[in-house]
TORDREN-22179 format. One line per 8 residues: their letters; for each residue x, y, z of C-alpha. Coordinates in Angstrom, 3 decimals, decimal comma, always signed. Each point is the difference from the previous one (the first is absolute). Layout:
N
A = X/Y/Z | ...
***
This chain:
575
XXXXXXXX = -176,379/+10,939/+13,975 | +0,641/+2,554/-2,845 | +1,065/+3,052/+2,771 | +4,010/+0,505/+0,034 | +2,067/+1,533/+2,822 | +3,073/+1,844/-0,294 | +1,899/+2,203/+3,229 | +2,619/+2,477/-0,658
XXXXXXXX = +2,696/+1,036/+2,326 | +1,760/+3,216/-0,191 | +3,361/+0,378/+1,764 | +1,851/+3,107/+1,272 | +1,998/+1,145/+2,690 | +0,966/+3,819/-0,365 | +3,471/-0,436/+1,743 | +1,528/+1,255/+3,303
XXXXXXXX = +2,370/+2,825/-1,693 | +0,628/+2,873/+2,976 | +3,083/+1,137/-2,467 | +1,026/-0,347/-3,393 | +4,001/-0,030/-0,521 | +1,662/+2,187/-2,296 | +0,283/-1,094/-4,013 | +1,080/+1,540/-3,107
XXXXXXXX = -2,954/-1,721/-1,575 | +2,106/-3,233/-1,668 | -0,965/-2,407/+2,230 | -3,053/-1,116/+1,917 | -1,161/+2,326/+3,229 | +1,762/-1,322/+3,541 | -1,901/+0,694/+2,827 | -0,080/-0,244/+4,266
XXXXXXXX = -2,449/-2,270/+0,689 | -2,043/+0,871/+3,145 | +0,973/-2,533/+3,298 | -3,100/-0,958/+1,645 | -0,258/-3,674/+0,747 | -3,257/-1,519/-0,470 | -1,044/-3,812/-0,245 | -3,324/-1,775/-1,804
XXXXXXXX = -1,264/-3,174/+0,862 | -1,033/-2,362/-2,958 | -0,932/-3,396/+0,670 | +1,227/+0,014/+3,366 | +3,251/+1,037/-1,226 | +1,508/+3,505/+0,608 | +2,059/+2,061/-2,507 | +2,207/+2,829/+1,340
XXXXXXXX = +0,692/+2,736/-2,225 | +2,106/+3,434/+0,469 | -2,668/+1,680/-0,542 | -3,835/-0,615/-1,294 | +0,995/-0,157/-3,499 | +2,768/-2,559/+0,337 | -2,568/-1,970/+2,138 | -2,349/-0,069/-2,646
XXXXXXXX = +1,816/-0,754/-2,962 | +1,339/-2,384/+2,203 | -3,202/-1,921/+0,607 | -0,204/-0,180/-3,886 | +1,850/-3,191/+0,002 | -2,789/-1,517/+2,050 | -2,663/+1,372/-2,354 | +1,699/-1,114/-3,500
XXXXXXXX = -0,281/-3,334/+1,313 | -3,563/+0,014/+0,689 | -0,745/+1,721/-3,366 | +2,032/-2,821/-1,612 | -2,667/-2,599/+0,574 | -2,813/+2,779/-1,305 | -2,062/+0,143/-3,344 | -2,218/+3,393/-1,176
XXXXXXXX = +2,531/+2,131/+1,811 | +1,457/+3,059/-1,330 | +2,483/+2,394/+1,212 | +1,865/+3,311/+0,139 | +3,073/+1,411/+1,590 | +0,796/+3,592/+0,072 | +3,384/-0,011/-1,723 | +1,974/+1,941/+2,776
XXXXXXXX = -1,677/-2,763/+2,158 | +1,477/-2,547/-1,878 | +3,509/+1,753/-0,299 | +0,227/+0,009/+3,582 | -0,872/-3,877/+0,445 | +2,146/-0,666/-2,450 | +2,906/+1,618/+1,936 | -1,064/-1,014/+3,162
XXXXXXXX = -1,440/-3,692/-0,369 | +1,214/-1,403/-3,179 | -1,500/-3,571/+0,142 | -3,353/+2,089/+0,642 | +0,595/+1,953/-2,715 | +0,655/-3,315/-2,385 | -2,828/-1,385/+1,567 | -2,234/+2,854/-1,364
XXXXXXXX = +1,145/+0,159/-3,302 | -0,521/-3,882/-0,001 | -3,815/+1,015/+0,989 | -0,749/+2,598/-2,241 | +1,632/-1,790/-3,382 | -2,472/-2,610/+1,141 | -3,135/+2,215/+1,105 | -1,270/+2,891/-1,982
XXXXXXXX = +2,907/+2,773/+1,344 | -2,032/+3,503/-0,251 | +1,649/+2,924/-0,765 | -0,163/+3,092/+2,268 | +1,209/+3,787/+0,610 | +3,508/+0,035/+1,875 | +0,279/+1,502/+2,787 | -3,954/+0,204/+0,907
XXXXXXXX = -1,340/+3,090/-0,498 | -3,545/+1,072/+0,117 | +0,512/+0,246/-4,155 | -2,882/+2,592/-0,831 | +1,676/+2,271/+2,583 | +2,866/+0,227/-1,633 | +0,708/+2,387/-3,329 | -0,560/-1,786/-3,126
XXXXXXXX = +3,701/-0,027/-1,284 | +0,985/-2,068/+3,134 | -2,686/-1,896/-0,762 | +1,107/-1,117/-3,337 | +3,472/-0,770/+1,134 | -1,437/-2,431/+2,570 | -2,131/-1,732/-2,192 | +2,856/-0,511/-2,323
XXXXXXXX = +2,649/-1,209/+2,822 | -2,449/-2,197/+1,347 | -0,587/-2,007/-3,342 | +3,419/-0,127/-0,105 | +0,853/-0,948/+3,023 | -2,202/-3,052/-0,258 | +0,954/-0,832/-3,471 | +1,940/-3,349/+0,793
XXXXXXXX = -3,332/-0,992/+1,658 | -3,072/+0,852/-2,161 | +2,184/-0,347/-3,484 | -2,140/-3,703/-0,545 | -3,287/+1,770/+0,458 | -2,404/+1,892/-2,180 | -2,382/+1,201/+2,779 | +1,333/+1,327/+3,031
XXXXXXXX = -1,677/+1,340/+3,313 | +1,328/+3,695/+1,349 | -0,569/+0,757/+3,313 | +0,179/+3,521/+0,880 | +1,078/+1,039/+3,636 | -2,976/-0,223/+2,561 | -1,814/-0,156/-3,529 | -0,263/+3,611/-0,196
XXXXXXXX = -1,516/+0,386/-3,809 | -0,870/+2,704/-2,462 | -0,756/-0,486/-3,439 | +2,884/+2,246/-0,876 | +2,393/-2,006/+2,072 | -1,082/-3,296/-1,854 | +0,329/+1,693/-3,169 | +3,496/+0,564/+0,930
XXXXXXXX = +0,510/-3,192/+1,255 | -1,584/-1,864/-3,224 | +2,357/+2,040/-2,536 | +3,328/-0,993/+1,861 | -0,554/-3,916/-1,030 | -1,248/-1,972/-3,096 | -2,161/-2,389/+2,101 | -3,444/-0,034/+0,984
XXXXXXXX = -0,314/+0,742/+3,570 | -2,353/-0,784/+2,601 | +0,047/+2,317/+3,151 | -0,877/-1,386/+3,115 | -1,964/+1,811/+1,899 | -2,522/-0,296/+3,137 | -4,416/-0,648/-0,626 | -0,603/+3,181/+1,456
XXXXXXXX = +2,158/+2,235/-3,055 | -2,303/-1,709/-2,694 | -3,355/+2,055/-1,391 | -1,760/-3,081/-1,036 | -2,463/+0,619/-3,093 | -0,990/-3,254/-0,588 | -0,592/-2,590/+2,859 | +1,539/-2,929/-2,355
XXXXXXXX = +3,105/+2,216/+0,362 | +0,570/-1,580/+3,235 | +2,920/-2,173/+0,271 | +0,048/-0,356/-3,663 | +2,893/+1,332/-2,695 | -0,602/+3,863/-0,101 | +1,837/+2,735/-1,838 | +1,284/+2,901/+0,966
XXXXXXXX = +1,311/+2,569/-2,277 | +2,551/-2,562/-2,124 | +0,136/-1,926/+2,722 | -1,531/-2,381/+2,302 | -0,959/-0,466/+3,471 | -0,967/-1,419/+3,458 | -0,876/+1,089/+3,356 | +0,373/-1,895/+2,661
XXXXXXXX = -2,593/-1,331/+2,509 | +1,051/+2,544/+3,186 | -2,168/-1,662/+2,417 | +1,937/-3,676/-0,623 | +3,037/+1,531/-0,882 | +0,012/+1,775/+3,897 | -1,896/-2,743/+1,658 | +3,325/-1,722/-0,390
XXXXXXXX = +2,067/+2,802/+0,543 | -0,901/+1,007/+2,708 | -0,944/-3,232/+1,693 | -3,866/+0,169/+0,612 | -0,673/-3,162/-1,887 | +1,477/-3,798/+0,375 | +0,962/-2,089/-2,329 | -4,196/-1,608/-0,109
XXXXXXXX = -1,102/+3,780/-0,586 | +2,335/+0,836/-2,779 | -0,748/-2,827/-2,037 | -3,728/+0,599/+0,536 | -0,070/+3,617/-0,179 | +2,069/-0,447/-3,630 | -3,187/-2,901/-1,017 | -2,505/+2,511/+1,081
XXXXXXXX = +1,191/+1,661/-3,226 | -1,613/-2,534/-2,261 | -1,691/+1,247/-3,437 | -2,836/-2,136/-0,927 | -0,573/+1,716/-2,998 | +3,565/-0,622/-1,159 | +0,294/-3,362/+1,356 | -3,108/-1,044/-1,910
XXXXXXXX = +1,275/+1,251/-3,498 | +3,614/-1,834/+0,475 | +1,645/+3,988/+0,455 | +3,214/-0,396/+2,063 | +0,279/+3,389/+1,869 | +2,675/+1,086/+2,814 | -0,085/+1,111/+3,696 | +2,755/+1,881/+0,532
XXXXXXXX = +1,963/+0,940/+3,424 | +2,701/+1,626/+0,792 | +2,461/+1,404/+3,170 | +3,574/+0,995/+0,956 | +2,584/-2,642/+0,213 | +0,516/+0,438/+3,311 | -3,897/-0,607/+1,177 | +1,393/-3,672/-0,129
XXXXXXXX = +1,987/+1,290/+3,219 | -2,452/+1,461/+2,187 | -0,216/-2,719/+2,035 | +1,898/-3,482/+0,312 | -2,678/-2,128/-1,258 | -0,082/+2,532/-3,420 | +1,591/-2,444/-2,386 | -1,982/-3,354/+1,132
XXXXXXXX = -3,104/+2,032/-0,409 | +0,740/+1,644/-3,607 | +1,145/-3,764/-0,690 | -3,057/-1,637/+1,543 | -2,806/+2,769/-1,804 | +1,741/-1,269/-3,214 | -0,176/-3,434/+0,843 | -3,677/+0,434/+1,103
XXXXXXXX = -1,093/+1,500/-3,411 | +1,900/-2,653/-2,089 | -1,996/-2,643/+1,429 | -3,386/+1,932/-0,809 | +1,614/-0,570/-3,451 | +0,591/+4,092/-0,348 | +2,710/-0,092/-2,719 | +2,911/+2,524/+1,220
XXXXXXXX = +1,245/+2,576/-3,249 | +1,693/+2,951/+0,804 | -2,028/+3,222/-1,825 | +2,120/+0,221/-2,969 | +0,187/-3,585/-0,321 | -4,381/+0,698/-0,088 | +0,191/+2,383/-2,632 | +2,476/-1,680/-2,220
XXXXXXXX = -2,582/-3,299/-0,231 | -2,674/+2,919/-0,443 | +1,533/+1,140/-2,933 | +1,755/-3,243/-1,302 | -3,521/-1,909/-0,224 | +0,943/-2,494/+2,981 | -2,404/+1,394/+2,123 | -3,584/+0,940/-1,375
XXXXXXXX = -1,110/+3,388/+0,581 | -3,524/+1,817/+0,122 | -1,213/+1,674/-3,322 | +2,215/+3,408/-0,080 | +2,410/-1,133/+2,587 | +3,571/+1,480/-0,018 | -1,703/+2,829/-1,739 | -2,409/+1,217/+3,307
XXXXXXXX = +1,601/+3,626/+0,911 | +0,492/+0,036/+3,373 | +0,133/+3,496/+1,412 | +2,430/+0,510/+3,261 | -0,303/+2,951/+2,051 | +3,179/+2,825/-0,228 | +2,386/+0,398/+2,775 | -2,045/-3,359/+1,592
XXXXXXXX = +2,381/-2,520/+2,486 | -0,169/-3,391/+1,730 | +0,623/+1,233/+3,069 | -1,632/+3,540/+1,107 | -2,073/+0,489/+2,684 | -2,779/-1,116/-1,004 | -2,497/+1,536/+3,011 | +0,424/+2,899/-1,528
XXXXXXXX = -1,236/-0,790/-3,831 | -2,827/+2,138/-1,093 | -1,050/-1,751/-3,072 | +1,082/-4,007/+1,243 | +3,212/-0,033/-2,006 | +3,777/+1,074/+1,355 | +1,902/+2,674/-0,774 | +3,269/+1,301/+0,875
XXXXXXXX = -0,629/+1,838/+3,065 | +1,963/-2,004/+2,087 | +3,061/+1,947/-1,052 | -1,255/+3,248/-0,745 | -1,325/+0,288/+3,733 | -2,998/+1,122/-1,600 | -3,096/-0,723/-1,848 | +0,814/+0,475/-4,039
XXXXXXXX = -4,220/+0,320/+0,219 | -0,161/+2,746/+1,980 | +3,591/+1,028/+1,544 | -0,735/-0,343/+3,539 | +2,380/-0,827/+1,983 | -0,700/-2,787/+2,256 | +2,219/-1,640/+3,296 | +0,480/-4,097/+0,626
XXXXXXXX = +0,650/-1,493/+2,905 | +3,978/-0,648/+1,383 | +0,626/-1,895/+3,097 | -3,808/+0,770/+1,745 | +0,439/+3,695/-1,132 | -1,446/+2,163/-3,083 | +2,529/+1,140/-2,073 | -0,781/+2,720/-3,203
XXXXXXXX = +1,260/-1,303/-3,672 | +0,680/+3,819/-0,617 | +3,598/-1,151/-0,130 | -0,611/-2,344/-2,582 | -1,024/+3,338/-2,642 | +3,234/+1,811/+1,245 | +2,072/-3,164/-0,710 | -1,477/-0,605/-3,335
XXXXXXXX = +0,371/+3,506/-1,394 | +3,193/+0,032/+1,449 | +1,296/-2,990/-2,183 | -1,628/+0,976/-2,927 | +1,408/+3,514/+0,052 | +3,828/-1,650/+1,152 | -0,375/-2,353/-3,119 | -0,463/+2,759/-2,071
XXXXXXXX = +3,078/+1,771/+0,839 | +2,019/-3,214/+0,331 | -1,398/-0,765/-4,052 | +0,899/+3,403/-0,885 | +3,631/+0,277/+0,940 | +0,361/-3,285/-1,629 | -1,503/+0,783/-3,217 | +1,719/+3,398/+0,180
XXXXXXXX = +3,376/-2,231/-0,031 | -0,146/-2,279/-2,099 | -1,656/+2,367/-2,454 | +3,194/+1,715/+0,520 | +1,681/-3,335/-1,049 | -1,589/-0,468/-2,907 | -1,666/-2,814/+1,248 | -3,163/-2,192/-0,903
XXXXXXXX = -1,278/+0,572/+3,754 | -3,091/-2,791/-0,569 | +1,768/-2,662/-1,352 | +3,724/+0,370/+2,396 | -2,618/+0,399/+3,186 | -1,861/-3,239/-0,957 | +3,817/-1,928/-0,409 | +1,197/+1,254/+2,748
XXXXXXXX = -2,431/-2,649/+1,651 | +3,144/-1,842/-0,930 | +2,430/+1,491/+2,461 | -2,567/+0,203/+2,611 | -1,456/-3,469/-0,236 | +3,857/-1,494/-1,178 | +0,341/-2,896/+2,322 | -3,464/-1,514/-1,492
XXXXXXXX = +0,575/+0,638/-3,441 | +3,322/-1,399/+0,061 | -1,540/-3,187/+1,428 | -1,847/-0,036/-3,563 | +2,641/+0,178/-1,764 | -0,926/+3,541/-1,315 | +1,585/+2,985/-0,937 | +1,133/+2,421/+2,863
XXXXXXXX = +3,251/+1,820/-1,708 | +0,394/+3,540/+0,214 | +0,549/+0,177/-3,456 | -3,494/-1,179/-0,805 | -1,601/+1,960/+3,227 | +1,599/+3,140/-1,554 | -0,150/-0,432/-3,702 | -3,163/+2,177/+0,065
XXXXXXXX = +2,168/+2,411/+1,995 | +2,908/+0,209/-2,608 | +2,033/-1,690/+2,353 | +0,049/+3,152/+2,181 | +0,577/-1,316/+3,743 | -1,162/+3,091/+1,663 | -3,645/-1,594/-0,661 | +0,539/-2,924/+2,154
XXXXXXXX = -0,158/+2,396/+3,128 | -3,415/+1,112/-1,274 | -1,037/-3,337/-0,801 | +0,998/-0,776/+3,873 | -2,326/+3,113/+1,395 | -2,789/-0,527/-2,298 | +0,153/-3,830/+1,250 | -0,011/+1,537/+3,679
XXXXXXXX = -3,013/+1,967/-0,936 | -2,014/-2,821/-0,896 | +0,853/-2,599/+2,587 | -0,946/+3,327/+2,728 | -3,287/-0,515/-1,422 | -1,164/-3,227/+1,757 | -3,680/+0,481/+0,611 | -0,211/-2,299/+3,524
XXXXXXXX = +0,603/+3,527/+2,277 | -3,253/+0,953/-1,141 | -1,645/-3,313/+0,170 | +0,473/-0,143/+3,929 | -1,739/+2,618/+2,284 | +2,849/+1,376/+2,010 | +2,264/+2,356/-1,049 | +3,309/-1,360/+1,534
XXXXXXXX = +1,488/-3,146/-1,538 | +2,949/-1,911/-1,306 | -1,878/+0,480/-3,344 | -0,540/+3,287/-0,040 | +3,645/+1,083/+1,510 | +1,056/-2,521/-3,346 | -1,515/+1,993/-1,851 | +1,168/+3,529/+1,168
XXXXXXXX = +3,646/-1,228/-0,009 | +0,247/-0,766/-3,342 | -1,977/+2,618/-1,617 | +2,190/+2,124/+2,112 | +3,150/-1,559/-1,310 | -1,552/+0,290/-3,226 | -0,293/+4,009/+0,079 | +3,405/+0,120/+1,933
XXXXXXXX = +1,708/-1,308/-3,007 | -1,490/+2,679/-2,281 | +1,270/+2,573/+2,264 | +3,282/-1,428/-0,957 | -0,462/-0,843/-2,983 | -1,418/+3,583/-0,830 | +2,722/+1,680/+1,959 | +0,532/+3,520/-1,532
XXXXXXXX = -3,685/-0,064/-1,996 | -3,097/+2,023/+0,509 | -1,495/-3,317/+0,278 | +1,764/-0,686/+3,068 | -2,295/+1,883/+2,072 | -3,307/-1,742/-0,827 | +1,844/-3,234/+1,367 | +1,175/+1,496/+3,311
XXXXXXXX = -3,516/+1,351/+0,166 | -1,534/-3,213/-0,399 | +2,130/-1,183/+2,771 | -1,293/+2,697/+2,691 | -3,437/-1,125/-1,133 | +0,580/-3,723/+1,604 | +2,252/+1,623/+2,533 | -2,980/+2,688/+1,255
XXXXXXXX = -2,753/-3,001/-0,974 | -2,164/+1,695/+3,250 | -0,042/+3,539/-1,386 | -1,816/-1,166/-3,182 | -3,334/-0,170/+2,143 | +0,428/+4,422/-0,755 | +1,543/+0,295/-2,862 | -2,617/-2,257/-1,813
XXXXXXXX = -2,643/+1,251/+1,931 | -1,004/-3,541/+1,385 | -2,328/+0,692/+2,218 | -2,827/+1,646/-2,860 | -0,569/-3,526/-1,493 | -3,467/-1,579/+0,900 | -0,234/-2,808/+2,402 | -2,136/-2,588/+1,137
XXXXXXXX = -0,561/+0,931/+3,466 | +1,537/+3,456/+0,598 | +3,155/-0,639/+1,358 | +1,927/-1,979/-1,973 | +1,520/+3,080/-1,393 | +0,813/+2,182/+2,606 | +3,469/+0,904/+0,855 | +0,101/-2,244/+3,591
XXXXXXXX = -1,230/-3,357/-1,896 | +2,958/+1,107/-2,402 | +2,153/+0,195/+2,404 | -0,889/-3,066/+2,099 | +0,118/-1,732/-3,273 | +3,700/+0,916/-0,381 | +1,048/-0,945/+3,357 | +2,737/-2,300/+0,797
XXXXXXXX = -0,172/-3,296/+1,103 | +3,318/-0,484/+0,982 | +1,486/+1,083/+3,040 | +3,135/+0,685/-1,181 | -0,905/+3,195/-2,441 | -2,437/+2,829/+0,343 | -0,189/+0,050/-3,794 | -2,908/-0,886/-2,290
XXXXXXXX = +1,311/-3,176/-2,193 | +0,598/+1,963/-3,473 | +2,331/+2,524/+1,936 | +1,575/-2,471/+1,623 | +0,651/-2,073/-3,192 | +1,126/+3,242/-1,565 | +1,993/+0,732/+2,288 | +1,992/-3,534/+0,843
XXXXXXXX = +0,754/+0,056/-3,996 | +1,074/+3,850/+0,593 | +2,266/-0,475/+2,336 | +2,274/-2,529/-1,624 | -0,225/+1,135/-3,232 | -0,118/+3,988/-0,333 | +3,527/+1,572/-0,305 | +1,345/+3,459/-0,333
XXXXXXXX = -2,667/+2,595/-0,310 | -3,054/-1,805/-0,546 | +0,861/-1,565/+4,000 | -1,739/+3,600/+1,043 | -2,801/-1,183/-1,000 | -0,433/-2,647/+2,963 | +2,051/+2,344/+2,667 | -2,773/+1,134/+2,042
XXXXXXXX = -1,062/-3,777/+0,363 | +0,485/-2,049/+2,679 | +2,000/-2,863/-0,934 | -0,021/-2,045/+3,196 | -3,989/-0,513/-1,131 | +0,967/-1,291/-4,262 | -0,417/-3,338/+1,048 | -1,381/-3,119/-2,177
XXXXXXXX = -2,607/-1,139/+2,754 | -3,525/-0,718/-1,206 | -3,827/-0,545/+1,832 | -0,618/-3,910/-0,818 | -2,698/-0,498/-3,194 | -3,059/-1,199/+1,991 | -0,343/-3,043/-2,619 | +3,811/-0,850/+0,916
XXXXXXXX = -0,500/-0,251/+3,749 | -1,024/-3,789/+0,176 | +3,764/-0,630/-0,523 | +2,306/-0,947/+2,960 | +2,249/+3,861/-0,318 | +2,881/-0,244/+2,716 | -1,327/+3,646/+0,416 | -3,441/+0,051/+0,053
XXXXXXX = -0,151/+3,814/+0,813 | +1,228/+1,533/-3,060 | +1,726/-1,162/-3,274 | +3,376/+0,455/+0,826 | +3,160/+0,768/-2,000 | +2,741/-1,156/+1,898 | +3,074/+1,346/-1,006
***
């Protein structure tokens, strides 16, 4: 059989940061983790963790040695993902590295933004830090898959992502992002822009997910794929799936059945080649293509993901609404459900503005500074990765010295401390508070804590500068996150079904979930970091606050409540 299968796993875990310790930028950020014990079963086994991030990169010892016996598979992990299982579970860590010098390792954006969101410069630093990152992995191979976070794509983002590396790419992407032209196109070697690329088969890909096929139905539903046309003419072509690491966890059977699909198909006699692997043969003459193949243009919808809601699609492809809380179509508004009850995604378009305005100051005062430096801001940002990421790059053997972090900073340590914020910035930016439907979660309070740490910071830094101010006003704008419902004048935007936007499915939006604080998550992340870390006359600016409600509590994630929580009310923080 000429068809070829290849499944790609991406891997992240955004952290359980509720506060980041105090730095003067020359070392890598310390944090307090959140304490919220939580246990998985794999395999009939249980693994404990702290928390549901230590339980999960945990469980990654269990996976790496199911992925050892695989063929066709390729992999990513989100580098801040891979820093923490490094410093958490070592042997896991090795174990990866083992897998992805072996597999085809796929670069991607640290810290897992939703990249088109986010202002172009950033976006060219994080293209450039994550080639760099993976350097010690890809450095054997001319083609190279990229997967961008929830494979959230713009032409202009690939553009940026293309000039940051000499190889040829191939972004990964899902069936429904792809504006086929030509019916040929179809799990063939397509272009796009100087690229390549592949979308994967979502139907498959969340059959096994998601658990709604066994082991029979997976390898049939894969078969059903069959080309005649190509099969006749001796054309290999690919069918290509995809899913989050941790869909091999959902359940403790996961790993036999990923094992047993791939078993199933190899005795069909499907031949198992990761995508890049695909398009190298393609282009090396080891595979024969179709007249005009690796030349088709394959067009791919802007601001298109793998994982929007798709029920509300107006033209059969995604889009990013999922964390806009709106239709990019249309801009209605429009409500999911959370725990049997209809909750409005207006506070999805408040969060989102919110960043991107926050990011803008944050990028600001730390151009402003090093400018004042006389510093190359592009290039010190993108090796400050260095510092950041230190622990993994020393375990390549690469360079992490201040003197080379700061040689396009003259030296000048005062830029380490902006390197540090700007750093904060970007790892605030995290895009899974958006991707879930309520409001209050460890995720989100993440997020808050260390933008707000982030902006804190500049208020120091700034001390004594007009500049100060836009910082400290930044700050009030996570601490008073309910007022901007008014001052943004919320409640004119469109929505689907004419209440999404008014002022009490705001409000009931915002509501707490915790019993142990009256305050809307982003205040209460605001104000937890506030509280410790606001001195002198800036501490006026939490004083009519009521501390006894800063806590770290979360809601659960509804897609995290299938693990066995000792508090199955609430996330907890126990101090």
């Amino acid at each position: 059989m000429f068809m070829k299968y290849a499944h790609h796993f991406h891997a992240y875990q955004p952290g359980d940061i509720v506060h980041v310790h105090d730095g003067d930028g020359s070392r890598p950020v310390e944090y307090e983790e959140r304490r919220s014990p939580v246990a998985v079963k794999i395999r009939g086994e249980e693994v404990k963790g702290e928390n549901w991030t230590r339980a999960m990169l945990y469980s990654y010892e269990h996976i790496a040695d199911t992925l050892s016996r695989m063929k066709g598979v390729s992999v990513d992990i989100e580098p801040f993902t891979f820093l923490m299982l490094l410093r958490y579970h070592k042997r896991a860590f090795e174990d990866a590295v083992e897998l992805l010098q072996r597999f085809d390792a796929v670069p991607t954006t640290p810290f897992h933004p939703i990249v088109p969101h986010l202002d172009e410069f950033e976006q060219g630093i994080l293209a450039k830090v994550s080639f760099d990152f993976y350097a010690p992995l890809i450095e054997d191979r001319n083609v190279i898959g990229y997967w961008l976070p929830e494979a959230v794509i713009t032409r202009k983002s690939a553009r940026i992502v293309e000039s940051s590396t000499g190889k040829k790419l191939v972004f990964l992407l899902d069936e429904r992002q792809l504006l086929y032209d030509l019916p040929q196109a179809k799990h063939s070697c397509n272009r796009y822009g100087d690229s390549f690329v592949f979308g994967r088969e979502w139907r498959i890909s969340d059959a096994f997910a998601f658990n709604t096929l066994d082991v029979p139905g997976l390898v049939s539903a894969t078969l059903s794929y069959r080309d005649d046309y190509k099969e006749q003419l001796g054309v290999p072509y690919l069918l290509f799936t995809a899913s989050d690491l941790e869909s091999l966890l959902g359940n403790p059977a996961q790993l036999d059945r990923f094992a047993g699909w791939m078993d199933g198909l190899e005795r069909e006699g499907v031949e198992r080649v990761s995508a890049m692997e695909f398009v190298r043969k393609k282009l090396s003459g080891g595979f024969k293509r179709l007249e005009g193949e690796c030349s088709f243009g394959m067009g791919v919808k802007d601001y298109s993901s793998w994982s929007d809601y798709f029920d509300l699609s107006t033209d059969g492809k995604t889009s990013d609404a999922r964390w806009l809380g709106y239709r990019r179509t249309d801009g209605r508004v429009f409500a999911r459900e959370v725990k049997g009850r209809r909750v409005s995604q207006l506070w999805k378009a408040a969060f989102t503005r919110l960043f991107a305005e926050l990011n803008r100051a944050v990028r600001l005062g730390v151009l402003k500074g090093l400018k004042e430096l006389n510093a190359d801001a592009e290039e010190f940002l993108v090796r400050y990765a260095r510092v950041f990421f230190r622990d993994y790059y020393d375990y390549f053997g690469m360079e992490t010295s201040l003197n080379y972090v700061l040689e396009p900073a003259a030296g000048n340590r005062d830029a380490l401390r902006l390197g540090r914020v700007y750093y904060l910035m970007l790892l605030s930016n995290h895009s899974c508070p958006r991707f879930w439907e309520n409001l209050d979660t460890r995720v989100a309070f993440g997020n808050v804590s260390v933008m707000a740490k982030a902006l804190i910071e500049l208020m120091e830094y700034f001390e004594g500068d007009e500049l100060q101010s836009l910082f400290i006003e930044s700050y009030l704008r996570l601490l008073n996150f309910d007022r901007l419902y008014h001052l943004w004048g919320l409640g004119t935007m469109p929505s689907m079904e004419g209440w999404e936007t008014k002022e009490e499915a705001w409000l009931e939006a915002l509501k707490s979930e915790v019993p142990t604080s009256g305050y809307n998550v982003v205040t209460r992340a605001a104000l937890y970091v506030g509280e410790r870390d606001l001195k002198g006359e800036l501490r006026g600016l939490i004083g009519p606050y009521n501390f006894e409600w800063a806590v770290a509590d979360t809601g659960h994630i509804p897609g995290e409540v299938h693990g066995e929580w000792e508090n199955r009310e609430w996330c907890e923080h126990r101090l």
